[in-house]
Legacy VTK file of the C-alpha trace (Angstrom):
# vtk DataFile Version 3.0
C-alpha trace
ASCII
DATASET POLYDATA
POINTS 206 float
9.766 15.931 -16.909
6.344 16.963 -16.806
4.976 13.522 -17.175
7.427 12.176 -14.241
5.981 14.938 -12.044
2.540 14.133 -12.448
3.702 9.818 -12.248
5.106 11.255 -8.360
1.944 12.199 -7.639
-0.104 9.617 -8.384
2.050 7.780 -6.635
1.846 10.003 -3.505
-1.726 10.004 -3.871
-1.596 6.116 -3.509
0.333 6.285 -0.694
-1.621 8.441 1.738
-4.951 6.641 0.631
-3.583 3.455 1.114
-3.659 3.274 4.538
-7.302 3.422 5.247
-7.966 0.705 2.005
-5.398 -1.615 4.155
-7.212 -1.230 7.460
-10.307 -1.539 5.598
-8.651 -5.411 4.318
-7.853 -6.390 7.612
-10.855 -5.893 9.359
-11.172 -9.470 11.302
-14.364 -12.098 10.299
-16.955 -12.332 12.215
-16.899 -15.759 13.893
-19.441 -18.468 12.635
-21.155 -21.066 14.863
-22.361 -23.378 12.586
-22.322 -23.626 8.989
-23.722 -25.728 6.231
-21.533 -29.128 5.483
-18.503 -27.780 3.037
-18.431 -23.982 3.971
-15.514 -22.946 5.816
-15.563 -21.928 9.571
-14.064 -18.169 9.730
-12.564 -17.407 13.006
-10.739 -13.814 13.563
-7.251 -15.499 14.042
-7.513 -17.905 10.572
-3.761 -18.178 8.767
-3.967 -19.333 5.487
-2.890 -18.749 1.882
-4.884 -18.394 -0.683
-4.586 -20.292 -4.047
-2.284 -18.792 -6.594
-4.062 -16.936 -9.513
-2.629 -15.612 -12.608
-3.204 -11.934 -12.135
-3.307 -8.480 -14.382
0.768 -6.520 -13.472
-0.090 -3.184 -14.358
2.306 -0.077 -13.616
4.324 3.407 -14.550
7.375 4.385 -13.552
10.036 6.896 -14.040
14.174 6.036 -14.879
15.611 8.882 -17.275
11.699 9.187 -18.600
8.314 8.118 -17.874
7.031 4.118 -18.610
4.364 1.801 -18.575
4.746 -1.736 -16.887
2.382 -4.077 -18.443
2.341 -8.379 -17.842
1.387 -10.501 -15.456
1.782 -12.401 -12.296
1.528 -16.095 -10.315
0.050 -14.245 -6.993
-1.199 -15.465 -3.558
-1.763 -14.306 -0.433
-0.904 -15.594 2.798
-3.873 -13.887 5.711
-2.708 -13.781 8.821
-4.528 -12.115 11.973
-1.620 -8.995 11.894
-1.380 -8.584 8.558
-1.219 -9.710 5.110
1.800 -10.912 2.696
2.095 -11.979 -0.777
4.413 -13.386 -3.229
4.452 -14.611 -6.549
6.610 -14.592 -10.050
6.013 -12.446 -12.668
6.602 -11.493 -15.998
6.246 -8.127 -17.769
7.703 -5.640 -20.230
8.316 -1.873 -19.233
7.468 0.200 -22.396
9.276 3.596 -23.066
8.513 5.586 -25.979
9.574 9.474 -27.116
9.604 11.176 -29.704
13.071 9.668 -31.293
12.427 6.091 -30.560
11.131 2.918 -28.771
12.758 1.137 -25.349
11.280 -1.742 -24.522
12.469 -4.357 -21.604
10.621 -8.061 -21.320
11.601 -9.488 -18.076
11.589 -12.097 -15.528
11.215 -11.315 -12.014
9.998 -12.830 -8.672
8.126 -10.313 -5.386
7.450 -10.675 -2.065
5.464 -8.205 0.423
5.073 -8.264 4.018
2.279 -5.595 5.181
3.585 -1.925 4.279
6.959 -3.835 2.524
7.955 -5.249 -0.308
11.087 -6.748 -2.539
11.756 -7.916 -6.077
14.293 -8.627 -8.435
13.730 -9.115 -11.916
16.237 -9.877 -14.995
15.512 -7.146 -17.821
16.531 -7.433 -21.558
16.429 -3.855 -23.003
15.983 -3.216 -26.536
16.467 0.030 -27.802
15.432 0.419 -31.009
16.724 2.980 -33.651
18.919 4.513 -30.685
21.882 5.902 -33.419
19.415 7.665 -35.311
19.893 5.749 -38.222
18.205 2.429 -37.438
20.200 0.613 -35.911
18.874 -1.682 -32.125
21.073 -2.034 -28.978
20.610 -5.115 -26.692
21.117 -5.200 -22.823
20.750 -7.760 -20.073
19.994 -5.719 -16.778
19.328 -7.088 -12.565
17.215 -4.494 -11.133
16.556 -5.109 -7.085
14.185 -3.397 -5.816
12.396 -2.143 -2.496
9.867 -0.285 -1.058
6.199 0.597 0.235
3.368 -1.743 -0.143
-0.255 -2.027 0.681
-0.451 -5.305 1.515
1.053 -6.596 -1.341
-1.719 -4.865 -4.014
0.286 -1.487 -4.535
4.184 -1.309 -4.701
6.134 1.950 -4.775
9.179 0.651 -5.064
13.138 1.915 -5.856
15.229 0.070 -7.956
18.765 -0.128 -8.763
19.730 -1.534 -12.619
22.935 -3.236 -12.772
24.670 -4.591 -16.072
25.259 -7.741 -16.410
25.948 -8.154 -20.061
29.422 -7.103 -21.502
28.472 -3.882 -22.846
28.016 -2.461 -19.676
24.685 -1.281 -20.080
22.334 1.053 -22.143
23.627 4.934 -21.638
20.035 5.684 -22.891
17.992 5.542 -19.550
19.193 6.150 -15.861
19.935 3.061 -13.680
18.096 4.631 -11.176
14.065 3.376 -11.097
10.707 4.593 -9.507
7.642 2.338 -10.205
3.873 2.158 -9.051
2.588 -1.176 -9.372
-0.419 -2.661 -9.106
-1.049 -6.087 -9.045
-4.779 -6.939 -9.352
-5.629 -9.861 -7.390
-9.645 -10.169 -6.741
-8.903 -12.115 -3.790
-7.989 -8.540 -1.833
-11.566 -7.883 -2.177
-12.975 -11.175 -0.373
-10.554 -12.881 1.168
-12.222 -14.837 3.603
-14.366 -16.338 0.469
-11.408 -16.880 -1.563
-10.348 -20.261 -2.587
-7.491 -21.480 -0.200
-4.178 -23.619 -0.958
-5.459 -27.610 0.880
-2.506 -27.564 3.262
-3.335 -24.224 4.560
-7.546 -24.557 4.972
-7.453 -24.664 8.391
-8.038 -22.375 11.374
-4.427 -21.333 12.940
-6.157 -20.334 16.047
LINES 1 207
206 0 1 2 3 4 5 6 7 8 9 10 11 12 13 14 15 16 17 18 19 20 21 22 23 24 25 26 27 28 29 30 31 32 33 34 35 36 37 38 39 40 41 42 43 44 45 46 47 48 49 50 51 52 53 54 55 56 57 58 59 60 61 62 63 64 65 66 67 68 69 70 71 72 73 74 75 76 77 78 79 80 81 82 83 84 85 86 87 88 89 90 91 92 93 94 95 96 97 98 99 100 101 102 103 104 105 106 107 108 109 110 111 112 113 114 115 116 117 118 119 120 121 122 123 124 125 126 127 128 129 130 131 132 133 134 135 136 137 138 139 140 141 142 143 144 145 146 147 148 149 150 151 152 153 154 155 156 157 158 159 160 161 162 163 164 165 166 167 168 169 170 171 172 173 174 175 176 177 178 179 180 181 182 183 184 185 186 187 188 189 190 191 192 193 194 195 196 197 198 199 200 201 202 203 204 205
């Protein structure tokens, strides 16, 4: 459990930081009174959504053991004058290993964040390979829901619950019970009132 302890804080490192980083995001543009033909107009009250980008999923959690969550996402942002929100599907693989054997679990899942909160669901395959000891694999379709803390839809500490769907009732390997720390690494958090913008959505709400 040492590695879980030292996952936690991480994870309560990210938390206390985050704060300033989101106030930091939010900080409104600076209106401009004329710009060259093309350029966007920024106002402080602009609502828009930024165009989706295929984006880095990077994460570690804890179940019975420590992970890694590694894959990627379809991410945008919407901008709004309060806050920020985000959504996107995703697709990853959470990556156990000790020193018996190898868990792995592909999935499909699907995110949304709303300023300091966030959801998901994902569908999870597990494979546990070599789990008897003598070779053999066990297969098992999991629904994990999950909420928690975001910043702004860049970090995710989030608890999930893994329920069984397939007949077996589950994998008796790992816990159904799920931390995570996720990042999902959008450049567009870093400039958003530069960042490309969905057509629909170009214009000033204001």
């Amino acid at each position: 459990m040492r590695t879980g302890s030292r996952i936690w804080a991480v994870m309560l490192w990210v938390v206390a930081t985050g704060g300033a980083w989101a106030q930091a995001l939010q900080t409104p543009d600076t209106i401009t009174y004329s710009q060259p033909a093309g350029e966007l107009k920024h106002t402080p009250f602009e609502r828009y959504w930024t165009k989706p980008r295929i984006i880095p999923k990077l994460g570690v959690g804890v179940m019975d053991r420590a992970f890694l969550e590694v894959g990627v996402q379809l991410h945008n942002i919407y901008r709004h004058p309060l806050t920020l929100l985000s959504h996107g599907p995703y697709t990853t693989v959470d990556i156990f290993i000790d020193d018996s054997n190898i868990l792995l679990g592909p999935k499909l899942g699907y995110e949304v964040t709303a300023g300091l909160f966030g959801l998901a669901v994902d569908a999870t395959y597990f494979i546990d390979h070599n789990y008897d000891g003598e070779g053999g694999n066990r297969n098992s379709l999991m629904i994990t829901p999950k909420a928690g803390i975001s910043i702004l839809g860049f970090a995710n500490v989030f608890y999930g619950y893994a329920i069984p769907v397939s007949s077996d009732g589950g994998l008796s390997s790992i816990s159904r019970h799920r931390f995570s720390l996720i990042f999902n690494l959008n450049k567009d958090y870093f400039d958003l009132k530069d960042a490309p913008r969905r057509k629909s959505h170009a214009r000033s709400g204001g």
